[in-house]
C-alpha positions as CSV (number, residue, x, y, z in Angstrom):
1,X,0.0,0.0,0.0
2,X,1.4,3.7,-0.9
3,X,0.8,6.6,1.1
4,X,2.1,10.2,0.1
5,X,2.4,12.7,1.7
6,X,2.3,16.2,0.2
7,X,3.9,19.1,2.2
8,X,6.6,16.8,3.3
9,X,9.2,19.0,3.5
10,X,7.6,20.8,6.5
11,X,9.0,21.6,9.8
12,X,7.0,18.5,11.1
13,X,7.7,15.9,8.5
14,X,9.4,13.9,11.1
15,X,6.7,13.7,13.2
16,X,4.8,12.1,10.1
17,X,7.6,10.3,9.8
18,X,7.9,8.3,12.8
19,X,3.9,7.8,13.4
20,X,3.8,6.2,9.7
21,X,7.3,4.1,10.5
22,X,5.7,2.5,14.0
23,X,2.1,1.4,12.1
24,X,3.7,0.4,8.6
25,X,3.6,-3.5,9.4
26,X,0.3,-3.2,10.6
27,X,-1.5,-0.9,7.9
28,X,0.4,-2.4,5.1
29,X,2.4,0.3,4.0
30,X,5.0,-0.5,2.3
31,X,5.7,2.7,0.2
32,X,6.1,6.1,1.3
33,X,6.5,9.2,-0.6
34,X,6.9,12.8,0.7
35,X,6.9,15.6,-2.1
36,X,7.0,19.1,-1.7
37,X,7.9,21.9,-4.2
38,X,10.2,23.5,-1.8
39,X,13.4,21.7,-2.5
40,X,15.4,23.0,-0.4
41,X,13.3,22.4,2.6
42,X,12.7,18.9,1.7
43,X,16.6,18.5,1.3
44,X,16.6,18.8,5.0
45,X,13.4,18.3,6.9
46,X,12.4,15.6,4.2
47,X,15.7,13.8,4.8
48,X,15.4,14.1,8.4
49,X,12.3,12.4,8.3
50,X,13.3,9.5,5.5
51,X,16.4,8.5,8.3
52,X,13.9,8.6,10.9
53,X,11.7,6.3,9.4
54,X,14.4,3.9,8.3
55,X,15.6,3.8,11.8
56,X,12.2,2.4,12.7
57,X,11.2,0.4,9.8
58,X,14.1,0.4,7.1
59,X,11.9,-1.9,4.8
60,X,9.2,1.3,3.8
61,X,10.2,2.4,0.6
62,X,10.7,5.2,1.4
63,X,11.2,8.3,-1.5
64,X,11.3,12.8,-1.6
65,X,10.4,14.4,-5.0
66,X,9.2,17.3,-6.1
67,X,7.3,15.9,-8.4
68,X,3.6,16.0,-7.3
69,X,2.4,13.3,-10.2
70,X,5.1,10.7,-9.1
71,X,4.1,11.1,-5.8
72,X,0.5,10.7,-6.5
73,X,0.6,7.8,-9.2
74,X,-1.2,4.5,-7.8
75,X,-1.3,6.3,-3.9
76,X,-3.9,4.4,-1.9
77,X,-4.0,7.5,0.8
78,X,-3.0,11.2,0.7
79,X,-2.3,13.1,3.4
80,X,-2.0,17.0,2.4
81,X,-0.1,19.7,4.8
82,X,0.9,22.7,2.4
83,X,1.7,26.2,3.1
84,X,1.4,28.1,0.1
85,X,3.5,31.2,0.8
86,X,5.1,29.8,3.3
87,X,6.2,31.8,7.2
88,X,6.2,34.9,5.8
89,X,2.6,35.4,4.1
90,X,1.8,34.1,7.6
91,X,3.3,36.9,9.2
92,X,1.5,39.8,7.0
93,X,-2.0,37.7,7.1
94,X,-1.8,38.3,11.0
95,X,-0.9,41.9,11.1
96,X,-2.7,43.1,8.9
97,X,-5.9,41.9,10.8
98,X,-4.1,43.3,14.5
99,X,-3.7,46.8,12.7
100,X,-7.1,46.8,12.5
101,X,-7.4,45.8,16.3
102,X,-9.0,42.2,14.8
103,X,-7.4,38.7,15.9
104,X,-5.0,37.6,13.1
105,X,-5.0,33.6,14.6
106,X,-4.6,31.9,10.9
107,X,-7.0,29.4,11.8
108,X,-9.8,31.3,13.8
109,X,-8.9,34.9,13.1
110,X,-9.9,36.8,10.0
111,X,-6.1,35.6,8.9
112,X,-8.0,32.4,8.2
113,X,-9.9,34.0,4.9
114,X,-6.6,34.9,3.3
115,X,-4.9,31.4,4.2
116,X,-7.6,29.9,2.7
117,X,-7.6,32.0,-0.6
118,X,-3.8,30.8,-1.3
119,X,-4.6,27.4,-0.3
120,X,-8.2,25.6,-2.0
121,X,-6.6,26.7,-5.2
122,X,-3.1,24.4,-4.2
123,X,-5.2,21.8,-3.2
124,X,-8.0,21.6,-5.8
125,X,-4.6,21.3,-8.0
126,X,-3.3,18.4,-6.5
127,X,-7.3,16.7,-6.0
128,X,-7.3,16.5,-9.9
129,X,-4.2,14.8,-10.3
130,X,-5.2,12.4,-7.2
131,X,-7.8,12.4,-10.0
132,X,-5.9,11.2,-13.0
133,X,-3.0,9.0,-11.2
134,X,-4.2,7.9,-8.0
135,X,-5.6,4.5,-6.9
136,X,-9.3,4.5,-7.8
137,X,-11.3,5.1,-4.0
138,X,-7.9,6.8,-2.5
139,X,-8.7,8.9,0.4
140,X,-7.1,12.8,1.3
141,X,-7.0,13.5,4.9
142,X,-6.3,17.4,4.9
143,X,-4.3,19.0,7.2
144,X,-3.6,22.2,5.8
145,X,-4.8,25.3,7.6
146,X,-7.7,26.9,7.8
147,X,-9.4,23.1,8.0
148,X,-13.0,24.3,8.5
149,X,-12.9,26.4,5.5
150,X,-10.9,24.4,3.3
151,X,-12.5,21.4,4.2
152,X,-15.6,23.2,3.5
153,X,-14.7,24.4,0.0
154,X,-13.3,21.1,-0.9
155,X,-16.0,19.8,-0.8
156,X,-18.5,22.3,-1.8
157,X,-15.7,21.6,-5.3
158,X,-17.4,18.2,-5.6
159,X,-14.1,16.2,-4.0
160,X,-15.9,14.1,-2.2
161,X,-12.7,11.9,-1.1
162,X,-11.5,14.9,1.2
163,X,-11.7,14.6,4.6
164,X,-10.0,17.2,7.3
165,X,-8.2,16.1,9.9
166,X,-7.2,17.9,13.3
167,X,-4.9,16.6,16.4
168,X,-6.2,19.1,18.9
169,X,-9.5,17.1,20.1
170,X,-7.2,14.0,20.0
171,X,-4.9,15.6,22.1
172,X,-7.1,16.9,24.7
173,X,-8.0,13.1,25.1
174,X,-4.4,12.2,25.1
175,X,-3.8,14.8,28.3
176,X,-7.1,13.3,29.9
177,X,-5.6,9.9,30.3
178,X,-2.2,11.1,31.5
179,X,-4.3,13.4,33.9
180,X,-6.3,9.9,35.1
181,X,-2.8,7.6,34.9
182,X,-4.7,5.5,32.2
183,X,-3.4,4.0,29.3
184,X,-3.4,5.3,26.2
185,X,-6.3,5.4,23.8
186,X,-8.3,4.8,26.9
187,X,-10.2,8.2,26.7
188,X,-13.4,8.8,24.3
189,X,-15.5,11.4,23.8
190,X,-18.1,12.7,21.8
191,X,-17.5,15.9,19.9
192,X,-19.7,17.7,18.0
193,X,-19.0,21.5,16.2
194,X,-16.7,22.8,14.1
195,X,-12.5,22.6,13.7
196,X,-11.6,24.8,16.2
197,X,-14.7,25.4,17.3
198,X,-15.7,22.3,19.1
199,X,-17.3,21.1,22.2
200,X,-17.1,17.9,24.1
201,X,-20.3,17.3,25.5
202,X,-19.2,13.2,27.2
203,X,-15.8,12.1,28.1
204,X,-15.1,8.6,29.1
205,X,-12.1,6.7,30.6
206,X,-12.4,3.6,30.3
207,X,-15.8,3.2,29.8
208,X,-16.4,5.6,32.9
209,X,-18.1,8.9,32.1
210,X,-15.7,11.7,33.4
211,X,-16.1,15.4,31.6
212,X,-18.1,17.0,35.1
213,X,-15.2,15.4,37.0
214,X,-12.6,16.7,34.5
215,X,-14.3,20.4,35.1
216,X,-14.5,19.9,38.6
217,X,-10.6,19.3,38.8
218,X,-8.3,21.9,39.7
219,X,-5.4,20.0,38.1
220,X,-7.0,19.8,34.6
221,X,-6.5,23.7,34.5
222,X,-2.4,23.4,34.9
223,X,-1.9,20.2,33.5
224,X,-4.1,20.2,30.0
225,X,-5.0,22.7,27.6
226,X,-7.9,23.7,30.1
227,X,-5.6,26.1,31.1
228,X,-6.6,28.5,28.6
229,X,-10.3,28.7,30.8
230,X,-12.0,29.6,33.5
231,X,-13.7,26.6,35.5
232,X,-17.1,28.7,35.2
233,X,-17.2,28.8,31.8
234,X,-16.8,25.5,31.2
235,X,-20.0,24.9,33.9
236,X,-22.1,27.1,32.2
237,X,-21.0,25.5,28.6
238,X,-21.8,22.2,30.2
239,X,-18.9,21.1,28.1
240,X,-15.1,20.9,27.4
241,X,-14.3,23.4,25.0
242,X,-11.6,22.7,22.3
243,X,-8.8,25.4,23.4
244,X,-8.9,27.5,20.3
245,X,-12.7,28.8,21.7
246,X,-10.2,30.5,24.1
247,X,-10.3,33.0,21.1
248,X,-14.2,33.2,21.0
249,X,-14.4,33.5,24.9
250,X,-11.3,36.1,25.7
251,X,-11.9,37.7,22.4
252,X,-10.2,40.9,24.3
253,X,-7.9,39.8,26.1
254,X,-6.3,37.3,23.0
255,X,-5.8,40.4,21.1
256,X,-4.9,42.7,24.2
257,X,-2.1,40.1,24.6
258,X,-1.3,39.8,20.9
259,X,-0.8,43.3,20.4
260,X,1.2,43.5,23.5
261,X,3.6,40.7,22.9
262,X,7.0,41.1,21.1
263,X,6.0,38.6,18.4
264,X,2.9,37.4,16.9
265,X,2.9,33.5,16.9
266,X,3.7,33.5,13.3
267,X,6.5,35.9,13.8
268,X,7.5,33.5,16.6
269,X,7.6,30.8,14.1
270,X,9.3,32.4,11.4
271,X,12.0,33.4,13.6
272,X,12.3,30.4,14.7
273,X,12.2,28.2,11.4
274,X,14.2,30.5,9.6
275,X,17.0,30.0,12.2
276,X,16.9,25.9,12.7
277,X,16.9,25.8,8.7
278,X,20.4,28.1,8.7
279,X,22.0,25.8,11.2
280,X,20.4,22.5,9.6
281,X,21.5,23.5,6.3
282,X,25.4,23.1,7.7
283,X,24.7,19.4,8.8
284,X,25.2,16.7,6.9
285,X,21.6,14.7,7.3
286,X,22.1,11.7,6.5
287,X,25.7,10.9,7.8
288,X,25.3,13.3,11.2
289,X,21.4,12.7,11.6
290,X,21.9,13.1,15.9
291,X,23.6,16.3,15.4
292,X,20.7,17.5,12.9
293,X,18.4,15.8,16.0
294,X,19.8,17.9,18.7
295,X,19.4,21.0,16.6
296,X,15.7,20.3,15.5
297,X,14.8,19.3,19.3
298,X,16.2,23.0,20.7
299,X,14.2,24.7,18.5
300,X,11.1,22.8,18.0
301,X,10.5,22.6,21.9
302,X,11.0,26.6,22.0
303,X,8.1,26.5,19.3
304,X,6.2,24.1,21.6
305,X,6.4,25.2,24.8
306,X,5.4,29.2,23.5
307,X,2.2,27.7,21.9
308,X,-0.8,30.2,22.7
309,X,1.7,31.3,25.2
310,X,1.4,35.4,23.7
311,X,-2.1,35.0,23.3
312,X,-3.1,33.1,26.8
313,X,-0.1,34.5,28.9
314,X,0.0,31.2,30.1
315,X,3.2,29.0,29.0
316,X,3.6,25.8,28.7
317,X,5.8,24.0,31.4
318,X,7.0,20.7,30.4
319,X,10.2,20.2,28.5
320,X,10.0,19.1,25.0
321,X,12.1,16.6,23.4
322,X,11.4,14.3,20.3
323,X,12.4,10.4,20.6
324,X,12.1,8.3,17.9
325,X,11.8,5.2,19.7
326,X,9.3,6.3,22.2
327,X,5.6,5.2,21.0
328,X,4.0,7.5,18.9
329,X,1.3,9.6,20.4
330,X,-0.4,10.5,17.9
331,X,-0.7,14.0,16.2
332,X,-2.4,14.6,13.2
333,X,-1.0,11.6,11.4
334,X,-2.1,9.7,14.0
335,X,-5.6,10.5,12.9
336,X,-5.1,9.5,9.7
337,X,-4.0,6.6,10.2
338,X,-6.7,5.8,12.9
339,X,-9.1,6.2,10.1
340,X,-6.7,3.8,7.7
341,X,-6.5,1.1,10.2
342,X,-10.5,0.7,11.0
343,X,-10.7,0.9,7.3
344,X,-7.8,-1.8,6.4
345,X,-9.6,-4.0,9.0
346,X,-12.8,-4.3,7.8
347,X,-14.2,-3.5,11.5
348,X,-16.3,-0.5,13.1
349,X,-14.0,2.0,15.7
350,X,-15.1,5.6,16.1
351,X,-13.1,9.0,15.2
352,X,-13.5,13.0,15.6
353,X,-12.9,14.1,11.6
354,X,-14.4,16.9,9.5
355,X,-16.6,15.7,7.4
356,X,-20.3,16.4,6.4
357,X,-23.3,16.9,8.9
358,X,-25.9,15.1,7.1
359,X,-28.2,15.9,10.0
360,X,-25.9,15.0,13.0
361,X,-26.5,18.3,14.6
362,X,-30.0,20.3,14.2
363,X,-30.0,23.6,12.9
364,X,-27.6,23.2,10.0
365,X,-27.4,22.0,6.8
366,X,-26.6,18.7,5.3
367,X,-23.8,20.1,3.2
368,X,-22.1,21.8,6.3
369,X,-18.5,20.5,7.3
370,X,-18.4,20.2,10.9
371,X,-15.8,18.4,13.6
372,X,-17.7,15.6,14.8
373,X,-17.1,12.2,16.5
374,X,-18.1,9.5,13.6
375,X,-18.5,5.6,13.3
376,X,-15.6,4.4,10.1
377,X,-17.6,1.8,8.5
378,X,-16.9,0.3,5.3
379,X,-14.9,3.0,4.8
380,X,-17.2,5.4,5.2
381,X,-17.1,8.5,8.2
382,X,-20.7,8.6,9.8
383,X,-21.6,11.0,12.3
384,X,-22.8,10.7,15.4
385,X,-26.4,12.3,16.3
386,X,-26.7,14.7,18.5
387,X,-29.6,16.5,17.5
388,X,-31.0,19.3,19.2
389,X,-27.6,20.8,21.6
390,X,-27.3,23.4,23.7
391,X,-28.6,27.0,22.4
392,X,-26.0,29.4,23.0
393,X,-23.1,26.6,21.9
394,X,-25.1,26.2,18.5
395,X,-25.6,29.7,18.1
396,X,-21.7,30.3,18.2
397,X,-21.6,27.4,15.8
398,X,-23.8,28.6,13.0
399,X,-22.3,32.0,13.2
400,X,-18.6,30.5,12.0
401,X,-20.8,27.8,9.5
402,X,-22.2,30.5,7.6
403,X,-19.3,32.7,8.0
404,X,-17.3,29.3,6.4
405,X,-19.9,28.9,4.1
406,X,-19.7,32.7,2.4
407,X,-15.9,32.1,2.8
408,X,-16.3,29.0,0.5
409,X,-17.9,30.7,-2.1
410,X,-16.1,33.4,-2.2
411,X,-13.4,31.6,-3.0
412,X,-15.1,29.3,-5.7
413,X,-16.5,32.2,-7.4
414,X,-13.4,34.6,-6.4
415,X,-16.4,37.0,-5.3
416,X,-14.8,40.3,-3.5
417,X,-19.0,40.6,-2.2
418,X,-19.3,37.2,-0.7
419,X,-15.8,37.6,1.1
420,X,-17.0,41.0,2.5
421,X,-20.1,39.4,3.6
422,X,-18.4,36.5,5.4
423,X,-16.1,38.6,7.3
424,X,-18.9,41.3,8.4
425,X,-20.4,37.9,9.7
426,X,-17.3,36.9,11.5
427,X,-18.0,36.9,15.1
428,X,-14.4,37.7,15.8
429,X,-14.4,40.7,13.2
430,X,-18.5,41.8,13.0
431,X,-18.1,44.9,11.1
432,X,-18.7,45.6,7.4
433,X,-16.8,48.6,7.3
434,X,-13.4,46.5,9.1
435,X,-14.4,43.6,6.3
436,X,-13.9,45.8,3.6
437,X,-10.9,47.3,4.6
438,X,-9.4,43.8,5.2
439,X,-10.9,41.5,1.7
440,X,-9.3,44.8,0.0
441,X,-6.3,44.1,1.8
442,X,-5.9,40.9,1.8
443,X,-6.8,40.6,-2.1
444,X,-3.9,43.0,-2.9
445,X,-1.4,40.4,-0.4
446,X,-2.4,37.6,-2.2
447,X,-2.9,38.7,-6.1
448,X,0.6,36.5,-7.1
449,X,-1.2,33.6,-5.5
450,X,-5.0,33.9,-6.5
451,X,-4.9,36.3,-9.5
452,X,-7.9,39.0,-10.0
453,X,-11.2,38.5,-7.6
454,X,-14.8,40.4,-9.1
């Protein structure tokens, strides 16, 4: 079985790298291609990731090319994690939303419009040559940022074979169980909402239904991503809230601390990329690999242990390191491949993806993308129902659907009207006068990328 893998000269190939490596045997996978346009990052980050994967399992064949059709011919799965524009669009997508006084968060902020308007076109490319050289029934998990929109428009493009993918519910799950001592993939729960806009509504450990305890548990607000909220807020949500709603819920204080800050989190990142590729650069990969480790592990746990940090003001504590050996815990590949293995065994498991409502939750449509828990049978992702949910949860909800929605088309139709309209519905932005300043703006930033908008 091939998987590729296209984006695989990013930062966090190796972390692709190594999930794929441990669950080879058992999915099947005996060929592995990461591509990426970028050759000079996949020179180093790409080869970082083919010696970690050979440490682990050296009988993947394992390939880098540039060559998107090569990497796609007879490919059973796809995973997609592209940044068209790379750090540095990044940067100019954030600020220009902050000078404006309006959160710049790439995924949630209005930074997530222009994002999108560099990336559906990418990926819409590389869908119709998963088209004409991929496996017939070969299955994209997307990764690439904003997911609710993209996801959205994806599909609203008629590729039906897209599905988005996000590590943060997972990961909440995974600091439940280290919370509780349990083993892992012990935890469940039942999600229902939108990428980065989602709500947990049961939590179970082992069978055992936790979430009230969870909110009811001091330590879950130092030692989880709870740490972003109030214990009050989570009691009146009745839920646990995915952390990006931190941006929905401290609206003020997110860009009060932004603004405030020395960096934004993509200047952070740039800085921080641009300076582990110089030093990488110097290293011979493949015959100095634990030099190029030690490098990549400084860096990468300075990236990881400021997450949300200028936003929040809260930092992360623990120290970061990255060991090969150590079992994978996940990430976003791990989702993936969750989704690969219940399909490869012919059995039923559930899974929080993106995919379509079709009824699941009351109030929107059919068509709408949302982040849901769903039942993976016969390779199929079927929603859970949950029907009628709380009022004011929902309300949020629909507000960022049809927000996603206008986004969607805008970008289908490349109308400058339906982008001004899904911004003035932004609840993070909610002015049509700040929505025309920033479509204008952010049409003129991206015109090399996405050509001229009506």
């Amino acid at each position: 079985m091939k998987l590729a893998v296209i984006g695989g000269g990013g930062v966090r190939s190796m972390f692709l790298a190594k999930s794929i490596a441990q669950k080879a045997a058992q999915l099947n996978i005996t060929e592995l291609v990461f591509m990426d346009n970028n050759e000079r990052k996949l020179a180093i980050y790409g080869k970082m990731a083919q010696q970690v994967a050979r440490r682990i399992n050296d009988k993947i064949d394992f390939s880098l090319t540039c060559d998107a059709a090569e990497a796609l011919t007879d490919a059973d799965y796809v995973i997609t994690t592209i940044r068209v524009g790379e750090d540095d669009m990044r940067v100019k997508d954030e600020r220009i939303a902050l000078s404006k006084g309006v959160l710049g968060q790439e995924t949630t902020g209005a930074a997530g419009l222009s994002f999108a308007m560099r990336s559906v076109d990418a990926l819409a490319g590389y869908c119709e040559l998963i088209k004409k050289y991929s496996k017939p029934g070969c299955k994209v998990f997307n990764f690439t940022n904003p997911a609710g929109v993209v996801s959205q428009t994806l599909r609203d493009m008629g590729y039906d074979f897209t599905y988005g993918i996000c590590d943060a519910p997972s990961g909440m799950l995974r600091t439940f169980e280290k919370l509780y001592g349990a083993k892992e993939g012990s935890a469940r729960g039942e999600v229902y909402g939108l990428n980065h806009l989602s709500y947990f509504s049961s939590v179970r450990i082992d069978g055992r239904e936790v979430m009230h305890e969870i909110i009811e548990n001091d330590r879950a607000y130092t030692e989880t991503d709870l740490r972003y909220f109030d214990k009050s807020l989570l009691r009146e949500r009745n839920a646990i809230l995915n952390e990006y709603l931190y941006y929905f819920y401290y609206r003020e204080k997110a860009v009060a601390n932004i603004l405030n800050a020395p960096q934004t989190r993509g200047e952070q990142i740039a800085e921080i990329n641009r300076r582990m590729t110089a030093e990488l650069e110097q290293i011979d990969i493949e015959n100095d690999f634990d030099k190029a480790l030690a490098v990549f592990e400084y860096w990468y746990g300075e990236r990881e242990n400021n997450y949300m940090a200028a936003e929040s003001g809260v930092k992360r504590q623990t120290k970061w390191h990255f060991d090969i050996y150590e079992k994978d815990d996940g990430g976003y590949a791990g989702v993936a491949l969750n989704f690969i293995g219940i399909e490869q065994s012919g059995g039923v498991d559930s899974m929080i993806l993106c995919v379509p409502n079709n009824g699941a939750i009351e109030g929107l449509l059919d068509t709408d993308v949302v982040e849901i828990t769903c039942d993976i049978r016969d390779g199929k992702a079927i929603p859970h129902v949950f029907g009628k949910v709380d009022e004011q949860n929902l309300e949020l909800i629909r507000r960022v659907k049809i927000y996603e929605r206008l986004a969607s088309e805008a970008i289908r139709t490349k109308s400058r009207t339906k982008a001004i309209e899904a911004l003035t519905l932004h609840p993070l932005v909610a002015s049509y006068s700040l929505a025309t300043e920033l479509v204008d703006e952010y049409l003129a930033h991206n015109k090399d990328y996405t050509g001229e908008w009506k």
